[in-house]
Structures are given as structure tokens and as C-alpha cells.
C-alpha positions as CSV (number, residue, x, y, z in Angstrom):
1,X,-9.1,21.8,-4.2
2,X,-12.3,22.7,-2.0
3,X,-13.1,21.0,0.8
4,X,-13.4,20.4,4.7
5,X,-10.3,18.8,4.6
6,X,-5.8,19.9,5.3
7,X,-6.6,23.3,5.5
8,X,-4.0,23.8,8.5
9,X,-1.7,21.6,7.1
10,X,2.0,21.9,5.1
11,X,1.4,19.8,1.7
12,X,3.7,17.8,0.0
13,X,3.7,15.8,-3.6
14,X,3.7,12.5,-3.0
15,X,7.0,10.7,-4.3
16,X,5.7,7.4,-6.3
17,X,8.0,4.7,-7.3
18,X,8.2,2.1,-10.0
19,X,8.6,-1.9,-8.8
20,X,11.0,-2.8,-7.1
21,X,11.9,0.6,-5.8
22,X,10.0,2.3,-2.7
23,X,9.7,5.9,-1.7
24,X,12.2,6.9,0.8
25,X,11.4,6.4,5.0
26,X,8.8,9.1,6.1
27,X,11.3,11.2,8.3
28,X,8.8,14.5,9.1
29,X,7.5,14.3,12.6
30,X,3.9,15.9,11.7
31,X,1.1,15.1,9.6
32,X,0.8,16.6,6.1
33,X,-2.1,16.8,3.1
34,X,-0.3,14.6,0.7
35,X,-0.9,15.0,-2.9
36,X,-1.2,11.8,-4.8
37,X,-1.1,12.5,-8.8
38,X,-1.6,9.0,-10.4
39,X,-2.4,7.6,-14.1
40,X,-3.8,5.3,-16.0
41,X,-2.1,3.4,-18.8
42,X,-3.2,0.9,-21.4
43,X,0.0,-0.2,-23.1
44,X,1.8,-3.4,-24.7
45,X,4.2,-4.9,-22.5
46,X,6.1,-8.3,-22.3
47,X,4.8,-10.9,-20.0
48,X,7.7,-13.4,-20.8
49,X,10.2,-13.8,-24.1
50,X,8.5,-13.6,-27.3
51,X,5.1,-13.0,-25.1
52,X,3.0,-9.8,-25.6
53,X,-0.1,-8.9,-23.6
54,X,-2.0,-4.9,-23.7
55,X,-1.7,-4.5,-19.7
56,X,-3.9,-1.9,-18.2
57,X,-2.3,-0.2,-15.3
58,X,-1.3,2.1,-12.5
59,X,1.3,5.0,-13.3
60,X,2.7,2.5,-16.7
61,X,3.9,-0.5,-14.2
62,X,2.4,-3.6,-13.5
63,X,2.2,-3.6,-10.2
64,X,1.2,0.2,-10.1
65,X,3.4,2.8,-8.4
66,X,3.8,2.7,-5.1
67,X,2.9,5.4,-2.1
68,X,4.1,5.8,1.0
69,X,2.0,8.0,3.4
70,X,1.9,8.3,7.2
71,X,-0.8,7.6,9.5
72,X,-2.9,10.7,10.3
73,X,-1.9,12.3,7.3
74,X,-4.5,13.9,4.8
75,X,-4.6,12.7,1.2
76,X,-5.6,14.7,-2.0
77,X,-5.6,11.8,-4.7
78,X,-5.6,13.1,-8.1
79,X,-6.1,9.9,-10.6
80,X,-6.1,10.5,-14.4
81,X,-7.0,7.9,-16.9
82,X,-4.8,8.4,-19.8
83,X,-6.9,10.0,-23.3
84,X,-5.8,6.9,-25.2
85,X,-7.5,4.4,-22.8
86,X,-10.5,2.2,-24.0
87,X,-11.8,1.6,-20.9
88,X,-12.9,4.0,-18.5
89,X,-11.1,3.2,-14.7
90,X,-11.1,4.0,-10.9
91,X,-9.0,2.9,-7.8
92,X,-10.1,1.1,-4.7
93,X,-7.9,1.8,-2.1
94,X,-8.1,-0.7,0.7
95,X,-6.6,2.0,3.0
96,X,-9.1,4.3,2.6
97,X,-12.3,4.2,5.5
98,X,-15.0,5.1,3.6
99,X,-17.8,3.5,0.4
100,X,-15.9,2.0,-2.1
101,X,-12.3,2.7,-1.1
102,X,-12.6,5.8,-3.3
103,X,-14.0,3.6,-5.9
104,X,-17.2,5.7,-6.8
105,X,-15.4,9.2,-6.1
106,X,-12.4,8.2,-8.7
107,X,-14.4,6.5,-11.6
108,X,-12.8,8.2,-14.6
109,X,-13.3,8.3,-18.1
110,X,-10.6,8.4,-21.2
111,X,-8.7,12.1,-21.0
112,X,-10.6,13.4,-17.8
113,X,-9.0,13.4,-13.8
114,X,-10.7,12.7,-11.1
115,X,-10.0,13.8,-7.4
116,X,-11.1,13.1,-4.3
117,X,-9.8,12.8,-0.6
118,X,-9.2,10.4,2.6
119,X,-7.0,10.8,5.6
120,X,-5.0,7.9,6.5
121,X,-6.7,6.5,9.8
122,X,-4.9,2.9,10.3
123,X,-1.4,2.0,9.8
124,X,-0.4,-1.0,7.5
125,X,0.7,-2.0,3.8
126,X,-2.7,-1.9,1.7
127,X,-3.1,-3.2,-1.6
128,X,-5.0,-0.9,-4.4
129,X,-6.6,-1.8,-7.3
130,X,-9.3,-0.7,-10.3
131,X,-13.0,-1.6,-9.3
132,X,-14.6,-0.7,-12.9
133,X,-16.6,-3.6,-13.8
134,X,-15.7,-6.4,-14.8
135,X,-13.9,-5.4,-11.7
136,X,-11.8,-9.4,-11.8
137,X,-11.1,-8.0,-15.9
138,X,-9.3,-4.9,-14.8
139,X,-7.2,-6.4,-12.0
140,X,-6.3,-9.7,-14.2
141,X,-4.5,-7.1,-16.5
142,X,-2.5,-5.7,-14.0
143,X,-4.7,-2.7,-12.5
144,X,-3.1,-2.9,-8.9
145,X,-0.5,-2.0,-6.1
146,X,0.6,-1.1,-3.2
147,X,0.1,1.7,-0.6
148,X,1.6,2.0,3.0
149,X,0.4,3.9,5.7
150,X,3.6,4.1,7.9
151,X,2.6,4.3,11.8
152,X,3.0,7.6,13.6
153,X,6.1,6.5,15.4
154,X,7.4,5.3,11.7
155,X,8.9,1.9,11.0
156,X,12.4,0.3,12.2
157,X,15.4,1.4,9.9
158,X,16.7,-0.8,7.6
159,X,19.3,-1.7,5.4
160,X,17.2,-2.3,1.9
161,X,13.4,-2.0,1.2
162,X,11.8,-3.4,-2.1
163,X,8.5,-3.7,-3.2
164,X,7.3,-7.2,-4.6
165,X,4.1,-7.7,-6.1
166,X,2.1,-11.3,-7.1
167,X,-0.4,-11.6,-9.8
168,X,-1.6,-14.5,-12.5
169,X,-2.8,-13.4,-15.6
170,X,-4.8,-15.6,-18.0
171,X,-3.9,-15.7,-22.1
172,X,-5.9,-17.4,-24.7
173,X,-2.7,-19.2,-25.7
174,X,-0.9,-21.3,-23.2
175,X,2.2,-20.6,-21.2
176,X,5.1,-19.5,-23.4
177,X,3.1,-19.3,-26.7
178,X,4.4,-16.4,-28.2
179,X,2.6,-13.2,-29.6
180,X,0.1,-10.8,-28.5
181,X,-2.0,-12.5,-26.3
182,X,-5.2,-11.6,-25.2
183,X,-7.2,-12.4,-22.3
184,X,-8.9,-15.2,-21.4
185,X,-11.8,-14.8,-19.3
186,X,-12.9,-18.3,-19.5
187,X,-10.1,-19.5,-17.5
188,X,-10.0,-16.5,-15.3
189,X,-13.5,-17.4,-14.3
190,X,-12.2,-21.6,-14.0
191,X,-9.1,-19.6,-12.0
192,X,-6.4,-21.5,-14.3
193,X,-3.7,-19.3,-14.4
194,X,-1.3,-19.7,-17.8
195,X,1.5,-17.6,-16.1
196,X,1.7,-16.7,-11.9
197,X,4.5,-13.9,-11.9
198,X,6.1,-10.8,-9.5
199,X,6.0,-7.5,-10.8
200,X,4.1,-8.3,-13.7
201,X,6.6,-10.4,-16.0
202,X,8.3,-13.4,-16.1
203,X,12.0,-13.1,-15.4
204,X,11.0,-8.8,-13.7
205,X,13.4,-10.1,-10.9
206,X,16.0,-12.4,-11.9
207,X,19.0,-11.9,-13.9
208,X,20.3,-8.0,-14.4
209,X,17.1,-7.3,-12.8
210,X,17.6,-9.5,-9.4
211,X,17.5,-7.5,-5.8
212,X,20.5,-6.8,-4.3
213,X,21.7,-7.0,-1.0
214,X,25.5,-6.9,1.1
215,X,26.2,-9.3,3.6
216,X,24.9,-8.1,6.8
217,X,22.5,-5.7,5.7
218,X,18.8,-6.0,6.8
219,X,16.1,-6.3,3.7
220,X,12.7,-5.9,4.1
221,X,10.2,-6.7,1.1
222,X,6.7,-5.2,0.9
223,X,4.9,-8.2,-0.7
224,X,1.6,-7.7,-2.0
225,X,-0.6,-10.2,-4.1
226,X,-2.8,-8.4,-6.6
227,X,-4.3,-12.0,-7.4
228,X,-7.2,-11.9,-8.9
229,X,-7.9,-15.3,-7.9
230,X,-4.9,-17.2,-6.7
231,X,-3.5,-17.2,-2.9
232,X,0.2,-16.8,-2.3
233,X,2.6,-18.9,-0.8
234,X,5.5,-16.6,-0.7
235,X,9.3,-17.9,0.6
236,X,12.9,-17.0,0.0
237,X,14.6,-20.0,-0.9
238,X,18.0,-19.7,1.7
239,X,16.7,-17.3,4.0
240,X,14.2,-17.4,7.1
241,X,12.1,-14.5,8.3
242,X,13.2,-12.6,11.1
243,X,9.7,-11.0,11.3
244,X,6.4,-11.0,9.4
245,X,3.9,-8.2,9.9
246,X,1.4,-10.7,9.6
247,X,-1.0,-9.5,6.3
248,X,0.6,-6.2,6.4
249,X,-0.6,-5.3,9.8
250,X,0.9,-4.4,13.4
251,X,0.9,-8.1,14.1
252,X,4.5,-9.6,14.3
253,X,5.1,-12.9,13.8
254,X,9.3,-14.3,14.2
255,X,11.2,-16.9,12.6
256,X,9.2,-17.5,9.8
257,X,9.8,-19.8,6.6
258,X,6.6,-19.3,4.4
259,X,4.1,-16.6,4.6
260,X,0.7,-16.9,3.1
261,X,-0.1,-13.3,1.4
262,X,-4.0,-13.6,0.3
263,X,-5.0,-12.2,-3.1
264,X,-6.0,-8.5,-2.3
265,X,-3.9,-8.6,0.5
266,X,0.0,-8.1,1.7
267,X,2.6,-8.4,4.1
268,X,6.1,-7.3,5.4
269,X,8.7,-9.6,6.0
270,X,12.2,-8.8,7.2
271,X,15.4,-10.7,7.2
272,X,19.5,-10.2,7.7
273,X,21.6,-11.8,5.3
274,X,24.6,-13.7,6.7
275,X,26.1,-15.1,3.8
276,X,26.6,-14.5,0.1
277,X,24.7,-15.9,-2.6
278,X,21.3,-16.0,-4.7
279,X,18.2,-16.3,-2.8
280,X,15.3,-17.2,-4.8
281,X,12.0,-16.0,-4.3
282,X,9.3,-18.3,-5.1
283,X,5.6,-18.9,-4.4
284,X,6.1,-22.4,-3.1
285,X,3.0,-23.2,-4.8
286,X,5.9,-24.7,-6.3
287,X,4.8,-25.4,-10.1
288,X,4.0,-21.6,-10.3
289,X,7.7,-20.6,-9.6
290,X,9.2,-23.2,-12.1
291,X,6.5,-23.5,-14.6
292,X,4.3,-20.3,-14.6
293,X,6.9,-17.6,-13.7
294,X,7.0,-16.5,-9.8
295,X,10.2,-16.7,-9.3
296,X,12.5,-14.0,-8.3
297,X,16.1,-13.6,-6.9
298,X,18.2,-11.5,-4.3
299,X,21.4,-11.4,-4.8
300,X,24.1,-11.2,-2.1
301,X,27.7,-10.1,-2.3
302,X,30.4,-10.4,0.6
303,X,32.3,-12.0,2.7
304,X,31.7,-15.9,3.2
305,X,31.2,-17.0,6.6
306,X,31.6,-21.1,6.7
307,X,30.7,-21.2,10.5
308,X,27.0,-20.4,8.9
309,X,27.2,-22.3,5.8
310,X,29.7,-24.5,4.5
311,X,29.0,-25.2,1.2
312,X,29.7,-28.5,-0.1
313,X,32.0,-30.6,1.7
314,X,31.8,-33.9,-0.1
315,X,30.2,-35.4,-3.2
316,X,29.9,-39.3,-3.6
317,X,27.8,-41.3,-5.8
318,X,24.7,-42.3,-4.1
319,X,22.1,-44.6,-6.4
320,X,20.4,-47.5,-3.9
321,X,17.4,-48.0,-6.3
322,X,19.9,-48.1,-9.4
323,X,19.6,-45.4,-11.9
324,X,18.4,-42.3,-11.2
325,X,17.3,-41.2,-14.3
326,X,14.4,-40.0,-14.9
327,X,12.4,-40.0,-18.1
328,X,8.8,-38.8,-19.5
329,X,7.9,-40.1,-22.9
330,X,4.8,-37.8,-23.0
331,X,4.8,-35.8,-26.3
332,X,4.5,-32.2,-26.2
333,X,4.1,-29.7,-29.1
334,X,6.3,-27.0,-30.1
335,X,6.1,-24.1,-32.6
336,X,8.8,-25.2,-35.2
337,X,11.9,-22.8,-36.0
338,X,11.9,-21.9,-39.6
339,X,15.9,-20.5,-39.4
340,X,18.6,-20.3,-37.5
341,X,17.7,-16.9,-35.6
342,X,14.3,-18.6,-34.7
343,X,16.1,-22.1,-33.2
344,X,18.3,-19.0,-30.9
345,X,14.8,-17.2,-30.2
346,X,13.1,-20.6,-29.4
347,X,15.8,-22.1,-28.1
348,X,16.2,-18.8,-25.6
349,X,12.5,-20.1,-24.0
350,X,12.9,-23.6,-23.8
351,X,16.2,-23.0,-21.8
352,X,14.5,-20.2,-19.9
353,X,11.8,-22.5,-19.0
354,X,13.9,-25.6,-18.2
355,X,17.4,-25.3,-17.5
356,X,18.0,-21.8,-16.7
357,X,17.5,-22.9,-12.9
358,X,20.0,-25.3,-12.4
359,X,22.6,-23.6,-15.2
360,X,21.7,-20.1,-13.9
361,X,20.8,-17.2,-16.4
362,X,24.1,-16.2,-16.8
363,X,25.0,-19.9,-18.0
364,X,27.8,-19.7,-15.4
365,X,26.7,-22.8,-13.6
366,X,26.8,-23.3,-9.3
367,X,30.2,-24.8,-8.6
368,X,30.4,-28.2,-7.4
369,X,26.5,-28.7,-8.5
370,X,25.7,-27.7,-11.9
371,X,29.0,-27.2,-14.7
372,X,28.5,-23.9,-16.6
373,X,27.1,-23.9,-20.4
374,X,28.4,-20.3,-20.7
375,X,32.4,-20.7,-22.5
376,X,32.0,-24.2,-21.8
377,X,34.9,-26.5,-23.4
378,X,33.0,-29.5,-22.9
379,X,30.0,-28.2,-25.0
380,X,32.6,-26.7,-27.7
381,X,34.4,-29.8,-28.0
382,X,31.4,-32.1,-29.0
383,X,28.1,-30.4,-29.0
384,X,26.1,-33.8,-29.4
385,X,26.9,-35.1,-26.0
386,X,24.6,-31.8,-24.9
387,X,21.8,-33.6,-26.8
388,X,22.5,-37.2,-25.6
389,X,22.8,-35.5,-21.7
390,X,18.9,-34.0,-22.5
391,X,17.8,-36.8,-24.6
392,X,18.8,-40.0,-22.6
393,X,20.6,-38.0,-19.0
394,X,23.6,-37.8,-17.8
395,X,25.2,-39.0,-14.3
396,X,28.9,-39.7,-13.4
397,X,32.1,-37.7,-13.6
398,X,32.5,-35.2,-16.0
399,X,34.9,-32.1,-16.5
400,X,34.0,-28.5,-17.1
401,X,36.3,-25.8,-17.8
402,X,39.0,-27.5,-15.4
403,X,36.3,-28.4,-13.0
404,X,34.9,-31.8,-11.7
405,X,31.4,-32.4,-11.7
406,X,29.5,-36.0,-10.3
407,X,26.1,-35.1,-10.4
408,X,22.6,-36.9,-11.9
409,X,20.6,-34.8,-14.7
410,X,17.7,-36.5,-15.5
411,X,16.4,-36.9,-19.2
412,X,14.4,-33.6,-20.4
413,X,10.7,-34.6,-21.9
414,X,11.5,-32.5,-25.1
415,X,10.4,-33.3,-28.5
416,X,13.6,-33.5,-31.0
417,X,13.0,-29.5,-32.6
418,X,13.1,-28.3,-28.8
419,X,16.3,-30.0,-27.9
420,X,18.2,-29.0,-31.5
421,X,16.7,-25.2,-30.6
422,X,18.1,-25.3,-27.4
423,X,21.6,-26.8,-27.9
424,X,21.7,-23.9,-30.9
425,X,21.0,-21.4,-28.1
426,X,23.6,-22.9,-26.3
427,X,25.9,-22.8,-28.8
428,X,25.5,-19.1,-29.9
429,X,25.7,-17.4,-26.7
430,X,27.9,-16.7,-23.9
431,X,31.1,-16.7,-25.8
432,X,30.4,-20.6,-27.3
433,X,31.7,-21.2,-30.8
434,X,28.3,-21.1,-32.8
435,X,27.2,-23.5,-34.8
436,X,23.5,-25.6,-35.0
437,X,22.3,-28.3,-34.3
438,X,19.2,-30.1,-36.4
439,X,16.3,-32.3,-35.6
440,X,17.7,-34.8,-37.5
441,X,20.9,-35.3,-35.1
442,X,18.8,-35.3,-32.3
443,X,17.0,-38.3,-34.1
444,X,19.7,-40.2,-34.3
445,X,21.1,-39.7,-30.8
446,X,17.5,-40.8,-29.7
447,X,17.3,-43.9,-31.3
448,X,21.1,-44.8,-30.0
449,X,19.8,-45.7,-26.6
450,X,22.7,-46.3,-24.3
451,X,22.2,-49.7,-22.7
């Protein structure tokens, strides 16, 4: 490349990683030109099970890849927009001091690379994303990330680093409808988000996918908020901050429960873990986490340490206002199964959507709070008393696989076809015996009202 700029310095190829992974510490002691090589991708990609949606993006991940750079350093950033792209694309780097964040320099059409260059002047975690109008288009289908500009003196070692991205995204059908769905800039422009999600996808962090941590190691997340529109509320569920760099700058703030991470904006927050278990990442936005998909988890293996947390002591009955049930009797509507593979496949969401929080993805339960569905005797033995727990809600004693349970769970506003699909789930997965279960039983349970 011509130019004024890194002719006296040693150049290196930037190492770019795919969410959740991040580049490896900075350890050189000297600037360097640093050589970004970065594409754009229009592909098909799943936003949630049995959801499609044609994400435009950064390196093929939604968020984009993410760089790690050091302040002072000089970077050559090569961005290519892939030759089977529709739309032509660019990169605004918010780290970059100069018109457009590289906007104007980088705008590049289908099959053609652009290049230009910046030198890292300010330390911090910066978000990136495409500024090709309609610029709120382009970064409601995923064109964004994250790029950090480690300080000269480099960052405090730690234990784990992952990188953990917001953004809503806005289909013409509604939350969980599935198929290809496209776009919606109506309610982009109202700002009502169908699905709020990290790393692009509902479920991207939970399950076989969840973080992972030991007890006593230090995590720190690089949490960015692509948006386009909605603010984050971002908090651990079970863990508290031990620092914030406040909006991914040099401010620290300590002893933090909930950090607000605006949209085009970031932070770093840092925290030990003490004691084993899932900690759930949320937006406490809270309807977004369990209704719309930001929710993510870290798991942590070890040793338990009781003097920290107990875990549950005692369980008693508690009802001064009488039952505890709860029930909606608002009607929603479902797309009907048409076989048995469908109730599984439908059944997979409805569970996924409402009970795979409390029963775990695994079905294996929480001990002492929630039984397991997954090999579950007391599912196996009489399936229907899983459709008279959702239909009319369950509370009292109850035994599990050998273990006691005394717990409420409140009646499920499902239509009949939702609860048949979702007992069949239940029934033909994690080791359960099979079977189905139709409409027509749930009918009847329904209109044998316990009094």
C-alpha cells in the first residue's frame, strides 16, 4: 500500500475471531502497522428454531469478527464486500479519528476491496458497523462489531475473555413464526423489536454453546450493543461486577449489578466466580431475555463453597392469599402440527420459549426447585398429568426420579395444539418413552377443572 503512513514499522496480520472468542492479549511492547483483512457476507442464517432471516454481515458472523489492536499502532484495513452481495457496504469504525470513521474511504461495491488507513489514537472497546444508507437497514441485519484498542501499558491479565454482542432485529412475522423472514422496516422505524438477542441468535449462548468458566478464575466480557434502536440493560444473573470500564472507556466503576451499554456503544465488565453453577446473562429489560431472546449463560464448574452460597436449606409451603396459581385465559394463535415430526418441531419452540428456563435445556431440572422432564418416571408413568400441571398448575409434593419436589407452577396460557405439541416434545426426547399426545386429550383435561 502507498502512503505517509507505518513505513518504519514491523507489520503484522491482524488475528480476527468469531463470537464468543477474542484475539489473544497484545503481548509486543512496540507499536506495529496492523493489517486488517475483513469481508462482507450476505448469507441465510437462523435467528431462532425453525426461524430464517438473509443477515448481512462482518467476516460471516453476526456480530462481525472481532480486532484487537493496540493504542499507537497503525492500521492498514483491507474490507472486501463479497461478489455475491446485493448491496454495496462500508465500515464506520467508531475508533477511528477522522470523517466518517472510514465510512467514505471503505464504501465498496459487490466483488471489489477497498483499503484505507487510521492509527489507533485513544484506547477503549469501540463498536463498528456499516454506514451505507439506509445506514439503520444495514445494521438491523447484523452489519456490526467490536474493535478494541488495548492501552499502551495493555490490560490486567485474566483468567477468560469473551466477546458478547446485543442487537434486535425486526421480521415481518412475529416472534417465533417460522420461515424466512424478512425485514420489517415499519417496525424498525416504530423501534418494536420481534426478537432482542446476543451474538445474533436466539439460544447463540445457552446450552452446548454456554460460556465457560472454573471456579476461581476471572472472566471479563467485552459487551457491545449493535442496537439499532434499543438501549441495553446488561446483568449476570448470580454474579456482581467487580469492575465496569464504564462505556468501554478508562473509567472504572466497582461493585456493579447492571450496566447500561447504549446502542452503538460498549463496555467491559469483569468479575471472579466463587461458586459453581449457571449464570444467566440477560438484558434485564426483562421481557427481552424471556420473551425476545437475550439471554445467555456462563457456566461454572468446581468446587462448592457453602460459606458463599448455601443453596437451599429448607422448602415449606407458603400460600397467605390462598392459591398461587396463576392463570391467563387470553387466546393465542398457533401454527397447527400436521404430524407427528411437526408436534416434536413445534413442540421444541413452545418449550424453548416457555419452560426451557425453569426445566433447563438439558431437561435435567435444578434440584430442589424445578424436577427434571429429561428420563423423567413421573412423565413416563402418566403423561396426562404433564397436561393437567400446564393446563390447570400444579403445587404440592410431588416425586421425580427419587426426588422430592414442593414447588407452585402456575397454569401456562397455551391453546390446547400447543400443550399436546409440547408434552409430544417431552415425550420424545431425552431418553422419555415416546408416544403423543392430541388436542383432543388436552380438551378433555381442560374441561375437568379441579375444584
Amino acid at each position: 500500500m502507498s502512503g505517509a503512513m507505518a513505513k518504519d514499522l514491523p507489520t503484522e496480520q491482524a488475528i480476527l475471531t468469531s463470537p464468543p472468542e477474542v484475539p489473544p492479549a497484545i503481548e509486543r511492547d512496540h507499536n506495529a502497522k496492523v493489517v486488517v483483512e475483513l469481508e462482507t457476507v450476505e448469507k441465510v442464517g437462523t435467528m431462532a428454531d425453525g426461524v430464517e432471516y438473509v443477515y448481512w454481515s462482518f467476516g460471516g458472523t453476526v456480530p462481525g469478527s472481532f480486532i484487537r489492536v493496540k493504542e499507537g499502532d497503525e492500521i492498514e484495513f483491507h474490507l472486501s464486500n463479497h461478489p455475491s452481495s446485493k448491496m454495496p457496504h462500508n465500515i464506520d469504525l467508531h475508533a477511528v479519528t477522522g470523517p466518517g470513521g472510514g465510512a467514505t474511504s471503505s464504501f465498496t461495491a459487490p466483488g471489489h476491496t477497498s483499503t484505507f488507513a487510521f492509527k489507533a489514537l485513544n484506547p477503549g472497546l469501540y463498536v463498528y458497523h456499516c454506514a451505507t444508507a439506509p445506514v439503520g437497514m444495514h445494521i438491523a441485519n447484523g452489519m456490526y462489531g467490536l474493535i478494541l484498542v488495548e492501552p499502551k501499558e495493555g490490560l490486567p491479565k485474566v483468567d477468560r475473555e469473551y466477546y458478547v454482542m446485543q442487537g434486535d432485529f425486526y421480521t415481518k412475522g412475529k416472534y417465533g413464526e417460522p420461515g424466512l423472514q424478512p425485514f420489517d422496516m415499519e417496525k424498525a422505524i416504530n423501534e418494536h423489536a420481534d426478537y432482542v438477542v446476543f451474538n445474533g441468535a436466539v439460544g447463540s449462548l445457552t446450552g452446548d454453546k454456554s460460556l465457560k468458566a472454573e471456579v476461581g478464575e476471572t472472566v471479563r466480557l467485552y459487551v457491545g450493543n449493535g442496537g439499532p434502536n434499543l438501549v441495553s440493560s446488561f446483568h449476570v444473573i448470580g454474579e456482581i461486577f467487580d469492575k465496569v470500564y464504564v462505556e468501554g472507556g478508562n473509567l472504572v466503576n466497582e461493585n456493579i449489578q447492571t450496566t447500561l451499554v447504549p446502542a452503538g456503544g460498549s463496555a467491559i465488565v469483569e468479575f471472579k466466580v466463587e461458586v459453581p453453577g449457571n449464570l444467566i446473562l440477560v438484558d434485564h429489560s426483562i421481557f427481552r431475555a424471556f420473551n425476545k431472546g437475550a439471554l445467555g449463560m456462563l457456566s461454572v464448574k468446581g468446587k462448592e463453597d457453602k460459606t458463599i452460597y448455601s443453596g437451599k436449606i429448607d422448602d415449606r409451603i407458603y400460600l397467605p392469599e390462598g392459591s398461587a396459581v396463576q392463570s391467563v385465559d387470553k387466546k393465542v394463535e398457533v401454527v397447527k402440527a400436521s404430524n407427528k415430526k411437526e408436534k416434536i418441531e413445534f413442540g421444541k419452540r413452545i418449550y424453548d420459549a416457555n419452560c426451557m428456563a425453569c426445566h433447563q435445556p438439558n431437561g435435567q431440572g435444578i434440584p430442589g426447585a424445578f424436577p427434571p422432564v429429561a428420563k423423567s418416571d413421573y412423565l413416563n408413568a402418566d403423561p396426562i398429568r404433564a397436561v393437567e400441571a400446564i393446563v390447570h398448575g400444579l403445587e404440592g409434593p410431588i416425586k421425580v426420579n427419587g426426588e422430592s419436589f414442593n414447588s407452585v407452577m402456575p397454569a401456562m396460557d397455551l391453546t390446547d395444539e400447543q400443550i399436546a405439541n409440547v408434552v409430544t416434545y417431552l415425550l420424545n426426547s431425552w431418553d422419555n418413552k415416546g408416544g403423543e399426545i392430541t388436542a383432543e386429550q388436552v380438551k378433555k383435561v381442560r374441561a375437568n377443572k379441579p375444584h
